[in-house]
mmCIF file as Biopython writes it, N, C-alpha, C and O atoms, coordinates in Angstrom:
data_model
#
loop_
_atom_site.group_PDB
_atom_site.id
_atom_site.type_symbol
_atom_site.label_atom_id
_atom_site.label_alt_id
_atom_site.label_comp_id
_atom_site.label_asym_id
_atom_site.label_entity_id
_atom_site.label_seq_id
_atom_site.pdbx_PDB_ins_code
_atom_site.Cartn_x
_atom_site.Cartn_y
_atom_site.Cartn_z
_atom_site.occupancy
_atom_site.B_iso_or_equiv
_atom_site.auth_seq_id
_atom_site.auth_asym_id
_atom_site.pdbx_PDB_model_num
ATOM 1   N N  . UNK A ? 1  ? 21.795  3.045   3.622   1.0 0.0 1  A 1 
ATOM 2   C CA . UNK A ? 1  ? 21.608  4.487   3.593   1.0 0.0 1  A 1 
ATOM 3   C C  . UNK A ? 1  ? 20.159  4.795   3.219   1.0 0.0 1  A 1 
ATOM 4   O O  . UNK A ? 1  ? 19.825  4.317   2.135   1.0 0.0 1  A 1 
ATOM 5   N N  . UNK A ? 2  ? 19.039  5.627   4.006   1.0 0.0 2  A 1 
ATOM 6   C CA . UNK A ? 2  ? 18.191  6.107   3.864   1.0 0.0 2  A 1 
ATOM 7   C C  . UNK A ? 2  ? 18.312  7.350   2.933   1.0 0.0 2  A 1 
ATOM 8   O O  . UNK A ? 2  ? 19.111  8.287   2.943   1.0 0.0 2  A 1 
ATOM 9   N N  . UNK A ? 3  ? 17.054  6.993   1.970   1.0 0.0 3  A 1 
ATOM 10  C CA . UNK A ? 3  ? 16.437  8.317   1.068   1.0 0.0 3  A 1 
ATOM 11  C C  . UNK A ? 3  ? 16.067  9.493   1.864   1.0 0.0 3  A 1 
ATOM 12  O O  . UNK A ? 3  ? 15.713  9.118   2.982   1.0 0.0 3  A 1 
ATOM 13  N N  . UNK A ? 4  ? 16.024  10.430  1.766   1.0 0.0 4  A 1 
ATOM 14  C CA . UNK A ? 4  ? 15.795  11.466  2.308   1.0 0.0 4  A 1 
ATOM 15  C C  . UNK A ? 4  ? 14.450  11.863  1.894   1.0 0.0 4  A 1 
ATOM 16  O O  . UNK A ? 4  ? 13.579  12.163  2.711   1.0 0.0 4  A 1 
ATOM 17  N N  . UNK A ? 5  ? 14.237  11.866  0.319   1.0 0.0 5  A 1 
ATOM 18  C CA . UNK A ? 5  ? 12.971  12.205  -0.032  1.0 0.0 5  A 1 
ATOM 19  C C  . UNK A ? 5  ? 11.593  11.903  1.019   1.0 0.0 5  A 1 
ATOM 20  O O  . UNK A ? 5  ? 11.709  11.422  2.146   1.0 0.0 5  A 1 
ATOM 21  N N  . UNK A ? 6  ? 10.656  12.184  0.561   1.0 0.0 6  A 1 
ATOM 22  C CA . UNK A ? 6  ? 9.020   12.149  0.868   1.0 0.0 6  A 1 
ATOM 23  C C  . UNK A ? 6  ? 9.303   11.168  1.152   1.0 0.0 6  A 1 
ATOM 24  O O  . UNK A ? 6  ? 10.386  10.713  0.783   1.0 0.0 6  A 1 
ATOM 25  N N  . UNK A ? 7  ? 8.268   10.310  2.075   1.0 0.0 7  A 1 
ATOM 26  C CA . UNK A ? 7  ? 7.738   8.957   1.457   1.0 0.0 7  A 1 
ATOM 27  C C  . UNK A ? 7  ? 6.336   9.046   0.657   1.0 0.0 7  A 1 
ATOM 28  O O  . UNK A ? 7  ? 5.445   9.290   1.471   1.0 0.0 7  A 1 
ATOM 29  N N  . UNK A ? 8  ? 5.866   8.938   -0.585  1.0 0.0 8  A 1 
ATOM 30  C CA . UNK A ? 8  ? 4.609   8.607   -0.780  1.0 0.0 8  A 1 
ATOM 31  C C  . UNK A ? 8  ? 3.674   7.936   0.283   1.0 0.0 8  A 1 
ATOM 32  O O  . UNK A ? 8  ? 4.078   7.145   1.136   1.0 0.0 8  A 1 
ATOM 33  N N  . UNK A ? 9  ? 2.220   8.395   0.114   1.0 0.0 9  A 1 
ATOM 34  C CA . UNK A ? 9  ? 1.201   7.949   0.923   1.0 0.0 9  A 1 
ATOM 35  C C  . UNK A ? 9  ? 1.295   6.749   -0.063  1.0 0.0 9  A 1 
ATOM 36  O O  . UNK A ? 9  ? 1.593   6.573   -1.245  1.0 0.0 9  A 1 
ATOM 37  N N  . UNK A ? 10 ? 0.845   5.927   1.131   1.0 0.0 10 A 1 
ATOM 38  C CA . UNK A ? 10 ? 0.620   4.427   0.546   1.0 0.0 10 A 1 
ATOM 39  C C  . UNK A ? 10 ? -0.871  3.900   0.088   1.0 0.0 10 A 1 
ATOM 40  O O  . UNK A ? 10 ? -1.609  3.869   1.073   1.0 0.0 10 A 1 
ATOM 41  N N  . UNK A ? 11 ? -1.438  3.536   -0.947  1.0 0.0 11 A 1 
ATOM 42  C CA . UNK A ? 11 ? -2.558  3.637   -1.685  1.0 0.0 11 A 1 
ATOM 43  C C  . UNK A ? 11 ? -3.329  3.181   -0.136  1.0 0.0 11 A 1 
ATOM 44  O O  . UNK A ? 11 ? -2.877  2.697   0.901   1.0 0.0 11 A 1 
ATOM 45  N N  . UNK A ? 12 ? -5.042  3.709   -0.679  1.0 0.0 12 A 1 
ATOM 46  C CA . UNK A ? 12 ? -5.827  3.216   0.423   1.0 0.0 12 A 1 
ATOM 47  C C  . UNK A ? 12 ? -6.681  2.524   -0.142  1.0 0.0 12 A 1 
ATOM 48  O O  . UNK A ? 12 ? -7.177  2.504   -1.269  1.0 0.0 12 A 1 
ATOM 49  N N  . UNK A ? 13 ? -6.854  1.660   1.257   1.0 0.0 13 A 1 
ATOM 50  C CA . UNK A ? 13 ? -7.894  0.302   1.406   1.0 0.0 13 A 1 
ATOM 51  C C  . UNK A ? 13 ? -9.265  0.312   1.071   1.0 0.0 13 A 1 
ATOM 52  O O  . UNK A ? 13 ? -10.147 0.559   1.894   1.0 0.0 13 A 1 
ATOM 53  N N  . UNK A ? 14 ? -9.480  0.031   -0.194  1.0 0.0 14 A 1 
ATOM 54  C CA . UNK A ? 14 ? -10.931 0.169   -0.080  1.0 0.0 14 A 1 
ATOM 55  C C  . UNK A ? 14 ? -11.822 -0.684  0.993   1.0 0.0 14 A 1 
ATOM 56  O O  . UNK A ? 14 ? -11.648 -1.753  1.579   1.0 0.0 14 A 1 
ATOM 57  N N  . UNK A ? 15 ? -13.090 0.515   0.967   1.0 0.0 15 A 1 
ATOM 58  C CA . UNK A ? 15 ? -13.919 -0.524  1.598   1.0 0.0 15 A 1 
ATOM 59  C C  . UNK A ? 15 ? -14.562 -1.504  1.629   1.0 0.0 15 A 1 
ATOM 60  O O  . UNK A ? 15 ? -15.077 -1.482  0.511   1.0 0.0 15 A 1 
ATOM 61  N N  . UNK A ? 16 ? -14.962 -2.483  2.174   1.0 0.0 16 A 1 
ATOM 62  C CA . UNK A ? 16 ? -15.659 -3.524  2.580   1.0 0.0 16 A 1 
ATOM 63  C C  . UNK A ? 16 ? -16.843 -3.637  0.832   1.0 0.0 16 A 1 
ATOM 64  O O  . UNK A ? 16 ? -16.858 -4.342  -0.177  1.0 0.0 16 A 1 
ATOM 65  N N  . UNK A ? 17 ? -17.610 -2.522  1.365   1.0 0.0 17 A 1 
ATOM 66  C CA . UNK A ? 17 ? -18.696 -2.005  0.371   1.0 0.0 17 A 1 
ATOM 67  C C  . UNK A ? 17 ? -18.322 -2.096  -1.210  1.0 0.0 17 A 1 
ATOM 68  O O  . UNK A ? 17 ? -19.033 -2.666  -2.037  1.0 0.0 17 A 1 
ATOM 69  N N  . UNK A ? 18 ? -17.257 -1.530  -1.459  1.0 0.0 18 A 1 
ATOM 70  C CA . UNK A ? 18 ? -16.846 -1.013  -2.750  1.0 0.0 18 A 1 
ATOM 71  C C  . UNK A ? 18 ? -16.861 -2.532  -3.505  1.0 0.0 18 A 1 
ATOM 72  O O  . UNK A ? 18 ? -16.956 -2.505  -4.732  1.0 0.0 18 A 1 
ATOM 73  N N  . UNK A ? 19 ? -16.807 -3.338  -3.101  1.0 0.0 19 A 1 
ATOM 74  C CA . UNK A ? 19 ? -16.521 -4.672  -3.647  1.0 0.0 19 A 1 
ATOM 75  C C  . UNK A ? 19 ? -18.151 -5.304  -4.065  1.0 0.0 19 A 1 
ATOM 76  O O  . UNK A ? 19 ? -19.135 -5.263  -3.327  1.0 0.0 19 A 1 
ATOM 77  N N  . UNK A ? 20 ? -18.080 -5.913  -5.543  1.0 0.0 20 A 1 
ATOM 78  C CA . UNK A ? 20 ? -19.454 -5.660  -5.840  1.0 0.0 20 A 1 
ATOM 79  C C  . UNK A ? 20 ? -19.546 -7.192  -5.403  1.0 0.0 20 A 1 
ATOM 80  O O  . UNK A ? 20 ? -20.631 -7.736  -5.611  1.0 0.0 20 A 1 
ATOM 81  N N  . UNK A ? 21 ? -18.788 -7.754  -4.970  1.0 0.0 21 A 1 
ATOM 82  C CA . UNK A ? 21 ? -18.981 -9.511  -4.120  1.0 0.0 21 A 1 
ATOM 83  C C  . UNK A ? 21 ? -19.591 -10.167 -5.622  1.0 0.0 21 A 1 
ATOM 84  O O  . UNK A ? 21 ? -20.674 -10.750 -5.652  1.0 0.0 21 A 1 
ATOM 85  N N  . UNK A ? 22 ? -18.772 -9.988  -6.789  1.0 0.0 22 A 1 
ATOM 86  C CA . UNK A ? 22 ? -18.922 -11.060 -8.135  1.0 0.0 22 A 1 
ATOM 87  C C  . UNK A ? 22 ? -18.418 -11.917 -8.608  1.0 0.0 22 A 1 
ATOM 88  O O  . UNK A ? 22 ? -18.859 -12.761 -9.389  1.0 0.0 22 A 1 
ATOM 89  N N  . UNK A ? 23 ? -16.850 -11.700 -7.920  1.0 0.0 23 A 1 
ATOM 90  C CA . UNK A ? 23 ? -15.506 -12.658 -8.216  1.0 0.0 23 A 1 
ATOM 91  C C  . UNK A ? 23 ? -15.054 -11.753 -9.651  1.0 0.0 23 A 1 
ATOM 92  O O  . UNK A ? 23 ? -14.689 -12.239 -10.722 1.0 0.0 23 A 1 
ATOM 93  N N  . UNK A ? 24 ? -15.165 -10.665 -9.393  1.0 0.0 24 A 1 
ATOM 94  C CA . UNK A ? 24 ? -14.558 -10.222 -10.022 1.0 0.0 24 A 1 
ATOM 95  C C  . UNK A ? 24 ? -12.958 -10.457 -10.234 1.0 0.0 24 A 1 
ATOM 96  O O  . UNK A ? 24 ? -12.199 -10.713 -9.300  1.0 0.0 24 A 1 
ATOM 97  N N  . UNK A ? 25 ? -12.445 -10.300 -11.963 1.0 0.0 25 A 1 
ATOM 98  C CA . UNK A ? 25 ? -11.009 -10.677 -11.483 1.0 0.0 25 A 1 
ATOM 99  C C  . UNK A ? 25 ? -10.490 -10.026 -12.645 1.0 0.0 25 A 1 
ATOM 100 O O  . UNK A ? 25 ? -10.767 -10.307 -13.811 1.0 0.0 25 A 1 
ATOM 101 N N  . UNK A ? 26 ? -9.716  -9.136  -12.239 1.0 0.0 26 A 1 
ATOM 102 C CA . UNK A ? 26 ? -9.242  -9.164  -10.664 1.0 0.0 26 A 1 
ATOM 103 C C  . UNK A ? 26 ? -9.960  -7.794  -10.442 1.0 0.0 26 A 1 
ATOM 104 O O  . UNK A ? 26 ? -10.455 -6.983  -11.224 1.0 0.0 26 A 1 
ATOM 105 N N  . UNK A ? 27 ? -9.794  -7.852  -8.689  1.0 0.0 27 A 1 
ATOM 106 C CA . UNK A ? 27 ? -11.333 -6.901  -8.079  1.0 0.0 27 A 1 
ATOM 107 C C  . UNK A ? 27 ? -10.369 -6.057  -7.655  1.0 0.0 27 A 1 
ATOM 108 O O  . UNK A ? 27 ? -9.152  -6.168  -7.805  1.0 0.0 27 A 1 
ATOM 109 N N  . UNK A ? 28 ? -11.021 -5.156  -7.086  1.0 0.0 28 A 1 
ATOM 110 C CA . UNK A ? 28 ? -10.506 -3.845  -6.729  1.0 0.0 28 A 1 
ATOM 111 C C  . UNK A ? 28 ? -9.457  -4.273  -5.830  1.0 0.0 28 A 1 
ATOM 112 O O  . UNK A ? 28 ? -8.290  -3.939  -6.034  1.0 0.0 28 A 1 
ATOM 113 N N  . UNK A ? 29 ? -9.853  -5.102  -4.696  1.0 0.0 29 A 1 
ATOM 114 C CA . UNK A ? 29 ? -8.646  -5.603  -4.005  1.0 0.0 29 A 1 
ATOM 115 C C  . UNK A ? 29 ? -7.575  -5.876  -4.299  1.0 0.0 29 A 1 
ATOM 116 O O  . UNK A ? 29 ? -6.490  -5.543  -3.824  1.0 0.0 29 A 1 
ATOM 117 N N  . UNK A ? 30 ? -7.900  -6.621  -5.261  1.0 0.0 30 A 1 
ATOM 118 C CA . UNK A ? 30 ? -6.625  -7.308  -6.214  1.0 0.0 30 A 1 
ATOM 119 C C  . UNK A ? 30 ? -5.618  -6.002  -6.782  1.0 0.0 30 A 1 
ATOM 120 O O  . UNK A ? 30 ? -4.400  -6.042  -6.957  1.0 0.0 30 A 1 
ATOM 121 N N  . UNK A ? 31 ? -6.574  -4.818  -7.011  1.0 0.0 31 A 1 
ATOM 122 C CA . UNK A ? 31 ? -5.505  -3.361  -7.517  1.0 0.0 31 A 1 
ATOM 123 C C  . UNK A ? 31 ? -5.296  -2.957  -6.217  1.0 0.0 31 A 1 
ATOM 124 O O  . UNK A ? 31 ? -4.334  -2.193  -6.295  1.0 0.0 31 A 1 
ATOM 125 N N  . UNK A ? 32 ? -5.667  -3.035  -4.993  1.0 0.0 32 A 1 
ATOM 126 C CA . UNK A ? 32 ? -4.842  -2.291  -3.902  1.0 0.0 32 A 1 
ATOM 127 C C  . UNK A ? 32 ? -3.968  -3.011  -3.428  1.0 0.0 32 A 1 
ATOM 128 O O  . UNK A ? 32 ? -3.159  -2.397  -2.732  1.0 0.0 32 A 1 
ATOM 129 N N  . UNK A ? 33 ? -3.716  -4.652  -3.581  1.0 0.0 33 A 1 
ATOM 130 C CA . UNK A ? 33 ? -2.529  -5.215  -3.065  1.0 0.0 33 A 1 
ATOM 131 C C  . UNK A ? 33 ? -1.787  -5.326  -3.515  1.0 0.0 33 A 1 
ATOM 132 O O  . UNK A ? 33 ? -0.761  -5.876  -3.113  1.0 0.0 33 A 1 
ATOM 133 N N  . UNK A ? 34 ? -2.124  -4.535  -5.226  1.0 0.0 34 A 1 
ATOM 134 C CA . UNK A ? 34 ? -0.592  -4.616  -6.469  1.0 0.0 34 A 1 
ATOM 135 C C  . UNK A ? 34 ? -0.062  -3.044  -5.722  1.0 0.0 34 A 1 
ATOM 136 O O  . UNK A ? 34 ? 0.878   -2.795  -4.967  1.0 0.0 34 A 1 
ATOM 137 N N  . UNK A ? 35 ? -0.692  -2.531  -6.076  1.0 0.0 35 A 1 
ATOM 138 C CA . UNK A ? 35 ? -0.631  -1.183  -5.556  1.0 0.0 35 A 1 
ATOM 139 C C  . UNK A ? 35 ? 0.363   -1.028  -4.076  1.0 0.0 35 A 1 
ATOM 140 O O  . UNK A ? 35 ? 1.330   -0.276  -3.956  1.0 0.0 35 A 1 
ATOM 141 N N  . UNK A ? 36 ? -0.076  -1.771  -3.246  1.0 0.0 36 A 1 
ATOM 142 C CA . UNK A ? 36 ? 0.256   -1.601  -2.207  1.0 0.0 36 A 1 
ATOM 143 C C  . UNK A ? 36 ? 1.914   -2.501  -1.885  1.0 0.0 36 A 1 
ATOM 144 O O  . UNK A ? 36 ? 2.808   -2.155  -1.113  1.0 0.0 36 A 1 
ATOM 145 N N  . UNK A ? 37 ? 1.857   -3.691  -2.776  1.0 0.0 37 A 1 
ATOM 146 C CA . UNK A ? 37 ? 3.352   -4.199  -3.385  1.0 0.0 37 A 1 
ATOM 147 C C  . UNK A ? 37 ? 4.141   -2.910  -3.889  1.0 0.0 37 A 1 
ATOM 148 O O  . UNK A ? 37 ? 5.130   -2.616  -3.217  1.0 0.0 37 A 1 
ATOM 149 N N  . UNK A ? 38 ? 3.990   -2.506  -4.435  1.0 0.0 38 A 1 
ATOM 150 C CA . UNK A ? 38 ? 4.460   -1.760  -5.577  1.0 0.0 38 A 1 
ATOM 151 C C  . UNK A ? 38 ? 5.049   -0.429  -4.262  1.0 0.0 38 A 1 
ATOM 152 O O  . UNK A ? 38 ? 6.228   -0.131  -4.069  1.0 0.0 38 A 1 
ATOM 153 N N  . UNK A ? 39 ? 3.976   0.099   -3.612  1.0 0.0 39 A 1 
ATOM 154 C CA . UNK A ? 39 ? 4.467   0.946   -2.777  1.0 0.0 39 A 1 
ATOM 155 C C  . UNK A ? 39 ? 5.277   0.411   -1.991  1.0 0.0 39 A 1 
ATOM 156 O O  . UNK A ? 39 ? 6.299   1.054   -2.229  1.0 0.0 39 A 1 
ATOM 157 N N  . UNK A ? 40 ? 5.643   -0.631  -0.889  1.0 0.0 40 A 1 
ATOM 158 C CA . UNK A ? 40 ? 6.256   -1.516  -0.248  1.0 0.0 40 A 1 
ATOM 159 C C  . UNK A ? 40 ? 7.820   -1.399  -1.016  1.0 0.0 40 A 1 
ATOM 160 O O  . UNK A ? 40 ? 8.892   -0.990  -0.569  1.0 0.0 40 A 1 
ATOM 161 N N  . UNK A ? 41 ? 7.591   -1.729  -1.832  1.0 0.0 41 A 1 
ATOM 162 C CA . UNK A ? 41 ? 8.731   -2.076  -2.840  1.0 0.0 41 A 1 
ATOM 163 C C  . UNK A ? 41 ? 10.069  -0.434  -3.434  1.0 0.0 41 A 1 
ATOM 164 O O  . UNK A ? 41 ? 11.242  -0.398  -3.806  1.0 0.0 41 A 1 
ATOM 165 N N  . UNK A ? 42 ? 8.927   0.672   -3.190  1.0 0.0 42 A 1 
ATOM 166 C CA . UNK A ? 42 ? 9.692   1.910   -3.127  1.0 0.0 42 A 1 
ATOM 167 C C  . UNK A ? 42 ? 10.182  2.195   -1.577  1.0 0.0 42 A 1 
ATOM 168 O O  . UNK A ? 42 ? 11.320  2.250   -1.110  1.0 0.0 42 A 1 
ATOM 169 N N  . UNK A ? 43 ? 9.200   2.316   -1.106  1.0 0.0 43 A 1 
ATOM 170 C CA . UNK A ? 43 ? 9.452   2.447   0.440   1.0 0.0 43 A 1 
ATOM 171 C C  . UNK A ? 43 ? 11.168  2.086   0.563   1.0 0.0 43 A 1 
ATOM 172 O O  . UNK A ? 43 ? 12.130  2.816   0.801   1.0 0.0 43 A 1 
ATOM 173 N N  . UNK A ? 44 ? 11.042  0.467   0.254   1.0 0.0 44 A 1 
ATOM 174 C CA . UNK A ? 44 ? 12.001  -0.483  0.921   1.0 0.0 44 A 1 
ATOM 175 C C  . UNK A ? 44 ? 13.606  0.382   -0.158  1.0 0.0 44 A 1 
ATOM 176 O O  . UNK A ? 44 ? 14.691  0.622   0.372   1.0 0.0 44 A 1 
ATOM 177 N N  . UNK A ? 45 ? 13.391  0.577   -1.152  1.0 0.0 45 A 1 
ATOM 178 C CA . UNK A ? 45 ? 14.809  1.034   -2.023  1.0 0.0 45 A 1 
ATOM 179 C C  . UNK A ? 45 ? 14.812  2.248   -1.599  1.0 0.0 45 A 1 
ATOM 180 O O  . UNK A ? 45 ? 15.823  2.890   -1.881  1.0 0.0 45 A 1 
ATOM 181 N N  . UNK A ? 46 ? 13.848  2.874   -0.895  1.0 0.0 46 A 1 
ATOM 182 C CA . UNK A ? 46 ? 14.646  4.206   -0.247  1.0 0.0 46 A 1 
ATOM 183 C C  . UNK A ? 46 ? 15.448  4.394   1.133   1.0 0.0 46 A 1 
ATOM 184 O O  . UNK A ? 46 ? 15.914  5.399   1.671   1.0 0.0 46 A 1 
ATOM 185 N N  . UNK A ? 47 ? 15.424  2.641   1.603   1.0 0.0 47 A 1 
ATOM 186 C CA . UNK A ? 47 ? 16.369  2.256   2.767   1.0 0.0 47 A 1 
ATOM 187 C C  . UNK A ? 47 ? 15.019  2.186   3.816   1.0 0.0 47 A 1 
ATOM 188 O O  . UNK A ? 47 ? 15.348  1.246   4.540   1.0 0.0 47 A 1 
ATOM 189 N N  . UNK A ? 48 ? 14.219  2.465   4.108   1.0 0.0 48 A 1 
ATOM 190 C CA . UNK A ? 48 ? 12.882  2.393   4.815   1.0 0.0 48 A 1 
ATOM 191 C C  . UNK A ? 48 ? 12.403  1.299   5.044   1.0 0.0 48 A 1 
ATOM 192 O O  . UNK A ? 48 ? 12.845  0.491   4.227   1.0 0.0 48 A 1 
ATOM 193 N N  . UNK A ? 49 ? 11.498  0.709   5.965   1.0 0.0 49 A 1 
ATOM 194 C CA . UNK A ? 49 ? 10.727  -0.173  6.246   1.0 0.0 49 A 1 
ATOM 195 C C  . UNK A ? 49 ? 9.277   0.413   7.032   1.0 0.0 49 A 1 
ATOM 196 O O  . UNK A ? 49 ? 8.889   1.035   8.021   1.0 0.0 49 A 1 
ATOM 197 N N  . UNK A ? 50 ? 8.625   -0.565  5.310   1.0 0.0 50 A 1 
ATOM 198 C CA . UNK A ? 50 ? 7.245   0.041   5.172   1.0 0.0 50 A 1 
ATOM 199 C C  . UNK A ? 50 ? 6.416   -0.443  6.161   1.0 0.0 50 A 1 
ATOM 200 O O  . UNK A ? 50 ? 5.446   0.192   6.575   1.0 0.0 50 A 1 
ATOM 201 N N  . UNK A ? 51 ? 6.680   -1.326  6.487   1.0 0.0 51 A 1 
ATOM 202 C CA . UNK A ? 51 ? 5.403   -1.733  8.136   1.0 0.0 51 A 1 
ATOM 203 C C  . UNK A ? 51 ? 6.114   -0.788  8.915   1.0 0.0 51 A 1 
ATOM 204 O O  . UNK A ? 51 ? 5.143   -0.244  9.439   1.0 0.0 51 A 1 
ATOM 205 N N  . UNK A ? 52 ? 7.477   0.033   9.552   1.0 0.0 52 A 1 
ATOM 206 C CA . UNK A ? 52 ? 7.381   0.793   10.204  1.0 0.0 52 A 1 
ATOM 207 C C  . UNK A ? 52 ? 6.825   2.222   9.842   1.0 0.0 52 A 1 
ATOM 208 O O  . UNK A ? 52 ? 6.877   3.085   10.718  1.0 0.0 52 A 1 
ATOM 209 N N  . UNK A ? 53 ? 6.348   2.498   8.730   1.0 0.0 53 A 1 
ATOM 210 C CA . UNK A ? 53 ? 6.016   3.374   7.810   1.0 0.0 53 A 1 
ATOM 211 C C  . UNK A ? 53 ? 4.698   3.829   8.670   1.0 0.0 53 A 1 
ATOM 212 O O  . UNK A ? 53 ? 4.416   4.654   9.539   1.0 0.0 53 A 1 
ATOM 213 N N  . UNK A ? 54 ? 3.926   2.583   7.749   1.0 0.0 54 A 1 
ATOM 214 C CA . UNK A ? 54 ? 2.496   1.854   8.370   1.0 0.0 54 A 1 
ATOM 215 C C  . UNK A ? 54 ? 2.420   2.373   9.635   1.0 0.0 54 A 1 
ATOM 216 O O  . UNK A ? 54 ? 1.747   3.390   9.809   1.0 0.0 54 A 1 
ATOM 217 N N  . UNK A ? 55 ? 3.028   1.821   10.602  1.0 0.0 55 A 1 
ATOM 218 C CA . UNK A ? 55 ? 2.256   2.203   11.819  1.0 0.0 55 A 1 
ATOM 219 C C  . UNK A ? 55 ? 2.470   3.541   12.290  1.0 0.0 55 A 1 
ATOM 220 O O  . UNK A ? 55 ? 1.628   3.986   13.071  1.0 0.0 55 A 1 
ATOM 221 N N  . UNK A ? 56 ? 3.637   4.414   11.894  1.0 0.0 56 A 1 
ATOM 222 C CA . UNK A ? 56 ? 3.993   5.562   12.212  1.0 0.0 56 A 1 
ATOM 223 C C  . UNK A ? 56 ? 2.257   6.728   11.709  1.0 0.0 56 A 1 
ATOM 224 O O  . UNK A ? 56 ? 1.664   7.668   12.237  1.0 0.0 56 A 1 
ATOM 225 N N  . UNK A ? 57 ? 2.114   6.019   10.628  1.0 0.0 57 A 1 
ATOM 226 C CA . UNK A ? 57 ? 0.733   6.667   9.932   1.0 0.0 57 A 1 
ATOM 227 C C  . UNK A ? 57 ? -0.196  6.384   10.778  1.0 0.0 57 A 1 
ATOM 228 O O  . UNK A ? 57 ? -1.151  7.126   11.008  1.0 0.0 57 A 1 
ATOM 229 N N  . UNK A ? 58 ? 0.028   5.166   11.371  1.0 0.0 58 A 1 
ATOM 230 C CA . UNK A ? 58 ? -1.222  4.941   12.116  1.0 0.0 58 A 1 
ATOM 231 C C  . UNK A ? 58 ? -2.109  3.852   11.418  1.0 0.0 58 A 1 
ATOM 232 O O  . UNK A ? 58 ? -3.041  3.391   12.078  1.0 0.0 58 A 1 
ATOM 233 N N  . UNK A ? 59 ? -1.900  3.398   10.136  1.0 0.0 59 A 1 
ATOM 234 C CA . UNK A ? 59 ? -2.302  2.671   9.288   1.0 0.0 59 A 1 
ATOM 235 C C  . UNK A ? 59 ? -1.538  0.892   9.022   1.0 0.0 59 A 1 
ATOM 236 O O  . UNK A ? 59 ? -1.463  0.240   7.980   1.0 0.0 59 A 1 
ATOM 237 N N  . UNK A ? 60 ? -1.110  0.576   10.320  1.0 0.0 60 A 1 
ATOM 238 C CA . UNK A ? 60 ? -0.556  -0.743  10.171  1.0 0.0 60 A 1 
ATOM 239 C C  . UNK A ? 60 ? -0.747  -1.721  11.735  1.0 0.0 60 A 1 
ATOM 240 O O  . UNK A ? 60 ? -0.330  -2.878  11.795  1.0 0.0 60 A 1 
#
């Protein structure tokens, strides 16, 4: 059974740029792919599938 609610926007990708290339750890990336777990992970308990999400946005 699908949620009815919203779906939340799914965090965005930083850019290329934003990354100060130090090994930072954990780097910004590292917070958009928790981030982006984390969204995945609601998506999916509201009966949804977030790669079909993704591309419906245009973003997968």
């Amino acid at each position: 059974m699908t949620d009815e609610r919203p779906i939340p926007r799914p965090p965005s990708k930083p850019e290329p740029d934003e990354c100060c290339q130090r090994g930072c750890s954990p780097c910004i990336f590292d917070y958009y792919w928790d981030a982006l777990d984390r969204w995945k992970t609601l998506v999916e308990a509201r009966g949804h599938d977030p790669e079909a999400v993704l591309r419906a946005r245009g973003e997968g």
